[in-house]
C-alpha positions in Angstrom: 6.4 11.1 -54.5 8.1 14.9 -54.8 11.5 13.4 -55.4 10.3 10.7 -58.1 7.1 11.2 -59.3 7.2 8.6 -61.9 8.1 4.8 -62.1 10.1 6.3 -65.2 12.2 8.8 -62.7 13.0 6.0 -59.9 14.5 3.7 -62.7 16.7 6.1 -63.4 18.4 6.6 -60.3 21.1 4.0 -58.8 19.8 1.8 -56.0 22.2 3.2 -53.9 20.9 6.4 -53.7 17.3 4.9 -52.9 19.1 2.8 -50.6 19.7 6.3 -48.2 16.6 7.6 -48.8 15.1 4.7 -47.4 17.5 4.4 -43.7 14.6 4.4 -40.6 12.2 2.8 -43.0 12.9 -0.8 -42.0 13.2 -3.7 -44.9 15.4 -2.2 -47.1 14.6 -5.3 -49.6 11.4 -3.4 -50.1 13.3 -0.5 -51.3 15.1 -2.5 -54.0 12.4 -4.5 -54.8 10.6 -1.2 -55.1 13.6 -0.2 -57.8 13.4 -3.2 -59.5 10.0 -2.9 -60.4 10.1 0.7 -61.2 12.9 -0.4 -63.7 10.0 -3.4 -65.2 7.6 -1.2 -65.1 9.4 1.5 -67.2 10.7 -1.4 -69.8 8.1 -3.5 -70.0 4.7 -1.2 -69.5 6.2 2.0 -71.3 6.6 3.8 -67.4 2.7 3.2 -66.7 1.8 1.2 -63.6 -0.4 -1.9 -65.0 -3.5 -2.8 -63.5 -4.1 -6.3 -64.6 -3.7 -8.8 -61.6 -1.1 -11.2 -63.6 0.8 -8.5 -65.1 1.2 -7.3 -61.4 2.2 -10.6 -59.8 5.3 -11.2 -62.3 6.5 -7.5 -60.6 9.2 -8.2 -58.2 8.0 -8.5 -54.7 4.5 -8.3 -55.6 2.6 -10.6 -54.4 -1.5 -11.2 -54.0 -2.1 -8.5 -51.5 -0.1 -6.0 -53.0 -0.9 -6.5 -56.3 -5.3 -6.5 -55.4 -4.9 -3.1 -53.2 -3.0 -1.4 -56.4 -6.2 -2.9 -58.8 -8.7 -1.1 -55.6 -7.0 1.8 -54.4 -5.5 3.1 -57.9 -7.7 1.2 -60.4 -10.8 0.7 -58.0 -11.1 -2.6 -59.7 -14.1 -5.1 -58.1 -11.8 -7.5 -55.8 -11.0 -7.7 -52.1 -7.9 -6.7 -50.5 -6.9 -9.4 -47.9 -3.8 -8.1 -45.8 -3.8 -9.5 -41.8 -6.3 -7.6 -40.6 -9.3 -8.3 -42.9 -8.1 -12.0 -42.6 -8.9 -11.6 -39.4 -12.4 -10.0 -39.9 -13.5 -13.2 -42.7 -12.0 -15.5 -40.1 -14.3 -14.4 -37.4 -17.3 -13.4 -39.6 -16.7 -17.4 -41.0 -16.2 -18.8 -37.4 -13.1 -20.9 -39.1 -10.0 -21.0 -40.1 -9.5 -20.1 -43.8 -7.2 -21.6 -46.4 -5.8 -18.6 -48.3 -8.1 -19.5 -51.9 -11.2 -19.6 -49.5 -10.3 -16.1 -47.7 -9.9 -14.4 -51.2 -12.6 -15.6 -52.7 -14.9 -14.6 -49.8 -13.1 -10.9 -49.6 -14.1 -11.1 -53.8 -17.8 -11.9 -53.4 -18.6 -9.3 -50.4 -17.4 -6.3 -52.8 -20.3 -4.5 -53.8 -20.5 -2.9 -57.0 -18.6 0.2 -58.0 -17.9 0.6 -54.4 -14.5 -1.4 -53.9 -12.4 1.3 -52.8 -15.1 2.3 -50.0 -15.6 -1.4 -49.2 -11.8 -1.9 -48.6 -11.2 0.8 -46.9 -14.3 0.1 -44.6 -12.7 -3.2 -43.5 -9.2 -1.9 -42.7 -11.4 0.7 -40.6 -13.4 -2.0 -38.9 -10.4 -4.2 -38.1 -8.3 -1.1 -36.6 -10.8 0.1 -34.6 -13.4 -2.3 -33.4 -12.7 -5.3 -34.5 -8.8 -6.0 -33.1 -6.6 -8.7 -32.3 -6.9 -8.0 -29.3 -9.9 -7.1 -27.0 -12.3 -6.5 -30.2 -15.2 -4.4 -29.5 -18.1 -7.3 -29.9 -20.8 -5.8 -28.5 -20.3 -2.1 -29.8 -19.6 -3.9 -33.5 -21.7 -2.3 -36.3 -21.9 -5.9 -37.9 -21.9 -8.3 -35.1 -25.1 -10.2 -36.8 -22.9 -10.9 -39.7 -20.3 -12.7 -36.8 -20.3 -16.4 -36.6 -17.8 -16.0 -33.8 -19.1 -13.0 -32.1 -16.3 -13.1 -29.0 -17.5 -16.3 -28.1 -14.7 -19.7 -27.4 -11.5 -20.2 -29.6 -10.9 -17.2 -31.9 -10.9 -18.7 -35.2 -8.8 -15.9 -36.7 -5.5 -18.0 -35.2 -3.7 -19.7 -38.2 -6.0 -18.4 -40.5 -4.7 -17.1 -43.9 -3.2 -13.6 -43.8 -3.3 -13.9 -40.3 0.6 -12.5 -39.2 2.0 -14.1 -36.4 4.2 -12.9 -33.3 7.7 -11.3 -34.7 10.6 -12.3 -33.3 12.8 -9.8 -30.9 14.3 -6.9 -33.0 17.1 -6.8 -30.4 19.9 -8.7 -30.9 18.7 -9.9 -34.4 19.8 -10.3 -37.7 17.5 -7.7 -39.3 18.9 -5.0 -36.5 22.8 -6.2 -37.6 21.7 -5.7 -40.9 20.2 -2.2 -40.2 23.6 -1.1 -38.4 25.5 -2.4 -41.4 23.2 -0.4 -44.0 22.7 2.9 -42.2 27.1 2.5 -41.7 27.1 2.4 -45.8 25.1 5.2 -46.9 27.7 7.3 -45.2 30.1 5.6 -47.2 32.3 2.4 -47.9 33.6 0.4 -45.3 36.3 -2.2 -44.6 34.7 -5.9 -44.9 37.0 -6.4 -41.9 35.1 -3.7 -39.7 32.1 -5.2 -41.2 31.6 -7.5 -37.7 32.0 -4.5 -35.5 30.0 -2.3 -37.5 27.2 -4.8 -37.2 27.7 -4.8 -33.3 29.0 -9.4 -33.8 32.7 -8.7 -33.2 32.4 -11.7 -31.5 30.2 -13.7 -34.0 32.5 -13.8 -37.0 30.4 -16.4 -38.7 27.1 -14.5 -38.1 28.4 -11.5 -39.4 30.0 -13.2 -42.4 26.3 -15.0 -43.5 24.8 -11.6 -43.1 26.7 -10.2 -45.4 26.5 -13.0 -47.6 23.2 -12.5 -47.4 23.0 -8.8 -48.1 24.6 -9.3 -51.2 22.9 -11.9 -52.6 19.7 -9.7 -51.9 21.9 -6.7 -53.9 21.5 -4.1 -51.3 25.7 -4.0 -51.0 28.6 -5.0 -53.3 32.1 -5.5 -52.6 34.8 -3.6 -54.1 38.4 -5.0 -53.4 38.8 -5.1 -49.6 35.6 -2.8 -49.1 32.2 -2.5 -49.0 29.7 -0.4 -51.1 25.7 0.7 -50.7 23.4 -0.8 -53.8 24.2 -3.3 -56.2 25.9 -1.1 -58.3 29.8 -0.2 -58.2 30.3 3.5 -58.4 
């Protein structure tokens, strides 16, 4: 926020540069989706963030959770937020599974009046500190009439919508590869050749080749003759 204030001020700066600021902060795809829509936002909407939910969805890498806690928390529009947690809270509070229409429309109709941003932040609060994935606090729960589940058999927050599931490892994975090759960049350009080595796959030379296939077709590097550049630019 101190070093770009302004959707207007982030546009304006190459990707790369974003890129660096961003090392330690994991998924850098979030930090050029983040550019990308600072760069809509600045053509399309004049620099001013919109607050309509279909003019947010079309943003890139905006999708219905994002877009709903920028209409609460900026806008304090009359929806509900669903990230994992509070499709975890509906889940139990239903007793069932939810489809992801059915969660949002629930999360929609328990918003009281002019009191959205409360009511939001209330459920993150109540899913971080009572009720958890694991070991909720049933019996010490503020709300536990409202519970159809109540601690009681199958939890019925498993599969449900919004509901994240178990990551994978980060050791020894592509996104940790990816984060050697990244943080390598921002100190400047490197040999494709020592790409594999940077990347800790000197052994893996198809791996390494697919990742960074895959990193720029994502446009977080770019190749420039025999080496490799930061951003999807070419300084």
């Amino acid at each position: 926020m101190d070093r770009w204030p302004t959707p207007r001020d982030l546009a304006e700066v190459e990707l790369s540069e974003l890129l660096k600021f961003w090392l330690g902060l994991g998924y850098p795809r979030r930090a050029r989706n983040l550019h990308r829509v600072a760069q809509q936002i600045t053509k399309l909407h004049g620099g001013v963030v919109p607050s309509e939910l279909d003019q947010l969805l079309v943003l890139p890498g905006i999708g219905p959770y994002t877009a709903r806690a920028v209409m609460v928390f900026a806008f304090e529009s009359r929806t509900g937020v669903v990230d994992t947690n509070v499709g975890r809270l509906l889940a139990r509070w239903s007793g069932h599974s939810l489809p992801a229409k059915n969660a949002q429309e629930i999360a929609d109709n328990l918003v009281p009046q002019g009191r959205s941003w409360e009511w939001n932040q209330g459920l993150f609060d109540l899913a971080a500190t009572v009720c958890t994935k694991r070991n909720p606090k049933c019996d010490s729960c503020p709300v536990k009439s409202w519970c159809a589940w109540q601690g009681m058999g199958e939890d019925p927050a498993d599969g449900s919508a919004g509901v994240s599931k178990k990551q994978r490892p980060f050791e020894g994975s592509d996104r940790q590869a990816r984060g050697r090759l990244l943080a390598a960049l921002a100190l400047g350009p490197i040999e494709i050749s020592e790409a594999a080595a940077v990347m800790g796959l000197a052994n893996q030379p198809r791996r390494s080749v697919r990742i960074v296939e895959d990193l720029r077709n994502e446009g977080l590097i770019t190749s420039k003759g025999d080496g490799l550049l930061l951003g999807d630019l070419v300084e």
